[in-house]
N, C-alpha and C positions, 0 to 999 in steps of 0.2 A: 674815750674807749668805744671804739665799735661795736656792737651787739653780736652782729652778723660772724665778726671775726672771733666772737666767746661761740657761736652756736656751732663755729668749724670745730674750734679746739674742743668741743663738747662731745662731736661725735665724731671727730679722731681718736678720743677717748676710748668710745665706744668700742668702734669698728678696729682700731688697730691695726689701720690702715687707708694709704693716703689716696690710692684709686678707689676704694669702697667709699670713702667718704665723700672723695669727689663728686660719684653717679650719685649719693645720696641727696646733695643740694645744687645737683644740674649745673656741674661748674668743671674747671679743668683740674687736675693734678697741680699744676704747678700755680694759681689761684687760692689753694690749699696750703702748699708749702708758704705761700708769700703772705698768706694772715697770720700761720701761726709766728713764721719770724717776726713781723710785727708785735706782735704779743710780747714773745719773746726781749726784743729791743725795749719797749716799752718797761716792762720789770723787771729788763737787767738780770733775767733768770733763765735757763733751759728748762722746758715744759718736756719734750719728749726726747728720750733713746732709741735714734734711729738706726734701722740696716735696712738691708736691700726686701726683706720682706714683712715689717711692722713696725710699728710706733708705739713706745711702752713707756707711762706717764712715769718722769720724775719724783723722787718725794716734792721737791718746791708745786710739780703739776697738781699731784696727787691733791695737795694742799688748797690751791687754784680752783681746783675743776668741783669744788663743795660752792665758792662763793660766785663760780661763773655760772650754776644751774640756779642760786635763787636770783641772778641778776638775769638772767634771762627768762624766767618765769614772773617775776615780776616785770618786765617788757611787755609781755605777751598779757599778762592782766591788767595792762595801763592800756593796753592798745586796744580790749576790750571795752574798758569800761568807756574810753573816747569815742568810738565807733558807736555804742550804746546813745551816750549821750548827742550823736549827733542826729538821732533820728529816729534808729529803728529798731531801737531795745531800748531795757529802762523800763519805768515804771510811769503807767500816764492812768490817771485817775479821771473815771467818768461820770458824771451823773445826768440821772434822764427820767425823765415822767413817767406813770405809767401808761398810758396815751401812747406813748412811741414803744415801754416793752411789749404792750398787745398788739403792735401792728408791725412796722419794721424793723425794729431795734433784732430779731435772731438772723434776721438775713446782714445785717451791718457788724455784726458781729464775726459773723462766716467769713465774710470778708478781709477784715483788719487780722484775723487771726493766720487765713491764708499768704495775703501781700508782706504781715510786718511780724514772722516767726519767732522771733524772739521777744519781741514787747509784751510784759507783763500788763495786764489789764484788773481794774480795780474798779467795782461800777457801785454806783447806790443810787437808789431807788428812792424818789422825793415830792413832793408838791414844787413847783418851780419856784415858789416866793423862798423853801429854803437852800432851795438849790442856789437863789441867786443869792444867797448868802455865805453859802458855802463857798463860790466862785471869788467873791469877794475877800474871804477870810484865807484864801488860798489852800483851803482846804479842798477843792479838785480843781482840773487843768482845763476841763469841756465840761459844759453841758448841754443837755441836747432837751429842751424846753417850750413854754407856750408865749415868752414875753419879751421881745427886747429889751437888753437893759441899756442901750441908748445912754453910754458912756465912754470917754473919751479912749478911755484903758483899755476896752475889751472890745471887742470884734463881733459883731449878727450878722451872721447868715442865715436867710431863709433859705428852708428848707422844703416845706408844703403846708398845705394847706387841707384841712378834715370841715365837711359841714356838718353842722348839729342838727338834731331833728330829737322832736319829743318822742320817748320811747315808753312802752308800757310792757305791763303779760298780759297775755289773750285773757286771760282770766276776770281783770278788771271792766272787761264788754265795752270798751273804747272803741273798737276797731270798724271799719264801715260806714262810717263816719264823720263830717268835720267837726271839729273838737274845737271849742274855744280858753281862752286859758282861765275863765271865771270856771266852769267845768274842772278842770286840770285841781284848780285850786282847794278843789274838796275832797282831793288826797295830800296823803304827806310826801310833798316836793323832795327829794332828794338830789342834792346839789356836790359839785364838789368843793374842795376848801373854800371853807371863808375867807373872801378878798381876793380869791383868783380870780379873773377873768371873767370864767364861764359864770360865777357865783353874781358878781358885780352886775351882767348884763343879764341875767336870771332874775333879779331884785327890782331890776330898771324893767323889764319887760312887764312887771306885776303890778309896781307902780302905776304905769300907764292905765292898764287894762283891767285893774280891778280892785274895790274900792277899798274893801275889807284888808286885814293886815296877812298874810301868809308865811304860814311857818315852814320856812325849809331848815331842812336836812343838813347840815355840812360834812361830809363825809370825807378825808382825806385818801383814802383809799379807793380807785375805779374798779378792781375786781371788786371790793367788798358794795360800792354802788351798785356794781352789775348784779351780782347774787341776791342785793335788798331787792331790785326791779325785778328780777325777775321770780323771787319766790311772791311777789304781789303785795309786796310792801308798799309800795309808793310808786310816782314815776318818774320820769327824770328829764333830761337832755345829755345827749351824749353824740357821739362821732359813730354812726352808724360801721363804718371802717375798722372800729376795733372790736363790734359785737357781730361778725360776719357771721360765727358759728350759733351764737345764740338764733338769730334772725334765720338761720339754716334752718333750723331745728325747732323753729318754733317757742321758743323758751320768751321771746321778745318780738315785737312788733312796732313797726313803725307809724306813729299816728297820725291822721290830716291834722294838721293845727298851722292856723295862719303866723305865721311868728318871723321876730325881724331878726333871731339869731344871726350874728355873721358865722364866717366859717372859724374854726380853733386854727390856727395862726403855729405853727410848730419851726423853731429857732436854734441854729448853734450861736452859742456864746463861748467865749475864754480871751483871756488877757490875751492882750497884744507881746508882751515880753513874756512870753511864758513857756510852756514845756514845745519843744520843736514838732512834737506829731501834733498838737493840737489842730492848727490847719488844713493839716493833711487827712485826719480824720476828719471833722469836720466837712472837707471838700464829699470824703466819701458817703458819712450821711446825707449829702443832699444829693448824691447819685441815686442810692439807696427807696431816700423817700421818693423821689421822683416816678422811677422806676416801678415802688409800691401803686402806687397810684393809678399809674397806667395802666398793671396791671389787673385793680378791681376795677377802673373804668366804670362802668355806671353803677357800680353799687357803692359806690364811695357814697352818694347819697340816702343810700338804703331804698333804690327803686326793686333790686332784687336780692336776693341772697346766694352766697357762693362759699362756699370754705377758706375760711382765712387761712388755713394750712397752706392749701393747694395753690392759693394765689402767693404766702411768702416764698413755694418754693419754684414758680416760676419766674421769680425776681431775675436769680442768677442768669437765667436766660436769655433774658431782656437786655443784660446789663450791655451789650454790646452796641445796642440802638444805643440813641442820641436823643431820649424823650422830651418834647417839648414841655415847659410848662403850665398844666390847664389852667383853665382863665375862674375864675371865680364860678363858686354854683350859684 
């Protein structure tokens, strides 16, 4: 059974007429006539009472023309939900650190929401140890994080690269001067999650430099770290790149301290067999970050201060360049 040949006899139905219906689906008159005879032949039945000026349904049509609108409305929902699944609808589940919602994550968002209209988006917000467990349990499709997970199944793309730098409040009278980390260590460290990265290479940096035992912070939360620094809690290390506004405004300050921090390392992950935009997304966050970057240019290390507003909404601008990727700080 033809679809196409149920959608004529649908709106000869309608129309009650065989040139109305023709112009209706950009076809001839006699195009028309030779579906519905098909029809016709096929159920051994007469659907319409024809003259020379309309087409008026049989009781057999009458009867027809209820099970030919849910067969072709169910076409038309199959043909959706295929379409969907092949890309660019559907349901793709994200998750990402807060690291990337403080800095590019609204500008990649603008984005995906412009190019992929119809894709439902699902995001949550994690430390990346349970993000990559989530990723694992296939409980989301992306994530956009600090760690390769360097497995067979799942796919890393880098995407950029943030350097750390010890941060204090002006309040603490750090500032003016080089800072060593025995100094540092006579406030309370605040760190992010225990066993992330920046935690691990924060522990190993204390280690080395200083004798006594130090008690940091683990804080899973980077606003709530940023708000403990900056009301003169403690101090911390952080990605100067996501505290553009504090560092504006004074609320934070970037400290001399000699330190071997490398830079935070920011990563897409997701299964290799997995939801079709993940890739795709994916490809677009590393436009995105890239682009972020270029656009704070020297303050990615905190030499100055500029509104992180103002730089996410020059992104879009940019996106047209081809940014190179900068080389390590």
């Amino acid at each position: 059974m033809n679809i196409r040949f149920l959608e004529t006899f649908i709106w000869l139905a309608r129309l009650q007429n065989f040139r109305l219906t023709a112009e209706k689906l950009h076809t001839t008159q006699a195009a028309v006539s030779s579906r519905i005879a098909s029809l016709e032949e096929s159920f051994d039945v007469r659907l319409f009472d024809r003259n020379s000026r309309s087409a008026t349904l049989t009781p057999a049509g009458r009867k027809m023309l209820a099970y030919a609108e849910r067969i072709v409305n169910l076409g038309e929902e199959m043909r959706r939900e295929v379409e969907d699944a092949s890309g660019d609808g559907g349901l793709i589940r994200i998750g990402v650190v807060e690291s990337i919602v403080h800095s590019w994550f609204p500008a990649l968002m603008a984005r995906v929401r412009e190019r992929f209209a119809h894709l439902e988006i699902e995001v949550t917000s994690d430390t990346t140890i349970h993000l990559a467990q989530l990723l694992r349990a296939d409980a989301v499709d992306l994530i956009l994080q600090t760690h390769a997970l360097n497995d067979r199944e799942f796919a890393d793309q880098p995407l950029c690269e943030f350097p750390m730098r010890w941060v204090a409040s002006p309040a603490l009278g750090l500032s003016g001067r080089p800072v060593d980390l025995a100094r540092l260590a006579e406030f309370p460290v605040i760190s992010f999650s225990r066993n992330s990265g920046p935690h691990i290479a924060l522990e190993r940096e204390f280690a080395r430099a200083v004798e006594r035992p130090v008690r940091i912070n683990c804080i899973s939360s980077v606003a709530a770290m940023i708000r403990l620094v900056a009301d003169g809690f403690g101090v911390s290390v952080l990605p100067p790149a996501i505290i553009q506004r504090e560092l504006r405004e004074g609320a934070l300050e970037v400290l001399d301290v000699q330190s071997g921090f490398i830079p935070l390392p920011l990563v897409a992950s997701y299964r290799l067999q997995s939801h079709p935009m993940s890739a795709r997304i994916a490809g677009l966050a590393s436009e995105e970050a890239r682009a972020f970057v270029l656009a704070l240019g020297a303050d990615l290390d905190g030499s100055a201060s500029h509104r992180i507003d103002e730089t996410i909404n020059t992104v879009g601008a940019r996106r047209a360049a081809k940014p190179r990727r900068p080389g390590k700080q």
